[in-house]
N, C-alpha and C positions, 0 to 999 in steps of 0.2 A: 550534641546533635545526634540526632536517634538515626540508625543506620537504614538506608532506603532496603524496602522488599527484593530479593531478584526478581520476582515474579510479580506479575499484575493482570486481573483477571479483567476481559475487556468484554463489554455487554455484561460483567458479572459472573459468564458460565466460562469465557473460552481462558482459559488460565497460560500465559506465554512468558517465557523469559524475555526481559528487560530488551537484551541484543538478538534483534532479528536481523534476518537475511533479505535485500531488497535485491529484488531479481531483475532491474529494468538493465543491466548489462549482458543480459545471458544472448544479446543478440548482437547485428551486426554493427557497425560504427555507426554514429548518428542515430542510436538505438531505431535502426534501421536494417528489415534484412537478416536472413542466418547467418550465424556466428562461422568463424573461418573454422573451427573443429566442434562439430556438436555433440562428438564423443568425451573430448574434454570437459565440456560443459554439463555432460549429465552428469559424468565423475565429479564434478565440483556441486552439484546437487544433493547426490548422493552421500558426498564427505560433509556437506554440511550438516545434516542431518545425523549421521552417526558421531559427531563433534556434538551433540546435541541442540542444534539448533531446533526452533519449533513453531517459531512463525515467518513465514516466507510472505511476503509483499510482491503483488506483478501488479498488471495492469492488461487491457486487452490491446492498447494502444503502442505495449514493448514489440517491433515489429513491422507492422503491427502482427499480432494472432503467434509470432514468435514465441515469449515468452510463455504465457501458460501452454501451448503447446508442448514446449518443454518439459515444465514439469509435471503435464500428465502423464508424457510418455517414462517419464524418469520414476516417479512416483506414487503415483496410481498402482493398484487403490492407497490412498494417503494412511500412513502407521496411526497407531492411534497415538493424541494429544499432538499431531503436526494440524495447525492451524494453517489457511494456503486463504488470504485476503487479496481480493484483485478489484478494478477501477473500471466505470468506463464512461464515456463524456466528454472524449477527446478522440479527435479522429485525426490522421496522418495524409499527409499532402508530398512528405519525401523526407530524408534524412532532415533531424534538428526541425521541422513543421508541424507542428500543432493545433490544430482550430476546434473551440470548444461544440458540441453540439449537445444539447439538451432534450429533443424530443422526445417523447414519452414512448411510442412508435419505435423509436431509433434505440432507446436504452431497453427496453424489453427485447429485441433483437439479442442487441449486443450482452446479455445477461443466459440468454438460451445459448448464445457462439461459446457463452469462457464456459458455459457447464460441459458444452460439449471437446472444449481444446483441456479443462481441467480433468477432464474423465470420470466427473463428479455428479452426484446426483443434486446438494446443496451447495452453494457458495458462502464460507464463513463467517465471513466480512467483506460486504459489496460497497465500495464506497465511490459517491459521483467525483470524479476527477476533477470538473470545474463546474463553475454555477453559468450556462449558458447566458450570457445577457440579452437574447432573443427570446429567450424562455421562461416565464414564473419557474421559482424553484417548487413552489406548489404542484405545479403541474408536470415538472420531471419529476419529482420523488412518488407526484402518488401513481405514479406505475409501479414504482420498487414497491411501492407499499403494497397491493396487490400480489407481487412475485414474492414478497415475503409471506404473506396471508396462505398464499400457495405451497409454502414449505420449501421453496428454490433457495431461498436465501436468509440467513441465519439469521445476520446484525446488518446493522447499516451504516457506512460515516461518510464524512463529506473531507475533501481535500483544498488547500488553498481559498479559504473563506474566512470572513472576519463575524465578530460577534453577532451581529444582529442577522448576518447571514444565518449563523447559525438557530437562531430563534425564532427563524421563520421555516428553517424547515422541521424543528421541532414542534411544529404545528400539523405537520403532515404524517413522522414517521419518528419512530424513537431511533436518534440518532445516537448511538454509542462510541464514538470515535472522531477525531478530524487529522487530519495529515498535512502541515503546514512547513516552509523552509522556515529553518531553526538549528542554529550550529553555536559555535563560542563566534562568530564574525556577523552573524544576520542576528538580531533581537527582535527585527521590526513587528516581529507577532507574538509579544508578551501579555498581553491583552487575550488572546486567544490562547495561550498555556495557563493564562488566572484562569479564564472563563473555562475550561476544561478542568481545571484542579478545584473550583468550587461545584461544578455539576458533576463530579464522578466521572466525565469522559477518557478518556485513553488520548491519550496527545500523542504522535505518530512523526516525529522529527525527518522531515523532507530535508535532503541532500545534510546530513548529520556531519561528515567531516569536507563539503565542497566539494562535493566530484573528485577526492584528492587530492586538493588545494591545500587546506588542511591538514594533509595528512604524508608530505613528501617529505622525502628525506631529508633531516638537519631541523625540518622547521619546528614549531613550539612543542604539536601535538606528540611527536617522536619524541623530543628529548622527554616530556613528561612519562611518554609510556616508558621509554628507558629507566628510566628512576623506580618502575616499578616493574621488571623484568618485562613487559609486555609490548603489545606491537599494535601498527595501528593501518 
């Protein structure tokens, strides 16, 4: 078996290592609200980055407005080859609440807010959080499509959608990416890692080891990384 790349270039240009940093913890419990030390948290920003890490994942919804605030203050202006992908299409109602919103109106807001909380002139990878089911996804993306034509934003993907989702909004806007749950315990979206490994997409593993579930002490994923001096 031929040994996988570290690296894999998403849209083709933006070249990232394998193991990114997803940032939807940098805030408060309920990924709600500032974090109880937000000096700790730039420092764990900071150290990620000089550990090499190079693609960072938020959302506008961490917070909400929390996380990429963060890391513009932390890392602004961004070093060069640090990619910084954020979401938005979900809007918050209180700790652990969710509710998708799609409006075209609503995502062009919320794309001008993350440039402003990223300290960023472009957004690298803008991807819609959820497919509004109030809304053609037609007609949310062809805003982004637009704000990219503009030069705001680089690439485009979509989160938590299935195949034909995705080949409707490949009618609207070159999507180069999707971000679905996908761990050694969820498979339900193998269909959508085929469908992204026969189109060249970047597949973006949502909740990778279970919020921790996965990944506590004693259980499978530990004793595996132990066997190979590593941690998890």
């Amino acid at each position: 078996m031929s040994a996988v790349a570290r690296t894999f270039k998403i849209g083709g240009d933006l070249e990232v290592n394998r193991l990114g940093f997803g940032a939807m913890r940098l805030t408060g419990k309920g990924i709600w609200g500032e974090p109880k030390d937000a000096d700790e948290t730039k420092r764990v920003l900071k150290l990620a980055v000089e550990l090499g890490v190079n693609f960072i994942d938020t959302a506008d919804s961490y917070g909400p407005d929390v996380s990429e605030r963060l890391i513009g203050e932390t890392l602004s202006p961004f070093p060069k080859g640090l990619v910084v992908a954020t979401k938005a299409g979900l809007t918050r109602q209180g700790p652990e609440q969710w509710l998708p919103v799609g409006r075209p109106e609503y995502l062009h807001q919320q794309v001008e807010m993350s440039l402003r909380f990223l300290k960023t002139d472009v957004i690298d990878l803008w991807q819609l959080h959820r497919i509004d089911p109030k809304v053609p996804v037609g007609e949310s993306l062809g805003a982004i499509a637009k704000l990219q034509q503009q030069g705001k934003i680089r690439h485009v993907g979509l989160s938590e959608v299935k195949p034909h989702q995705i080949e409707q909004a490949r009618k609207v806007v070159n999507i180069v990416s999707v971000q679905n749950l996908y761990n050694v315990s969820s498979r339900q979206h193998e269909d959508v890692l085929e469908y992204c490994e026969t189109h060249g997409l970047a597949f973006l593993p949502l909740y990778p080891v279970a919020a921790r579930k996965l990944a506590k002490p004693g259980g499978t994923l530990d004793v595996i990384a132990k066997r190979h001096g590593a941690t998890v």
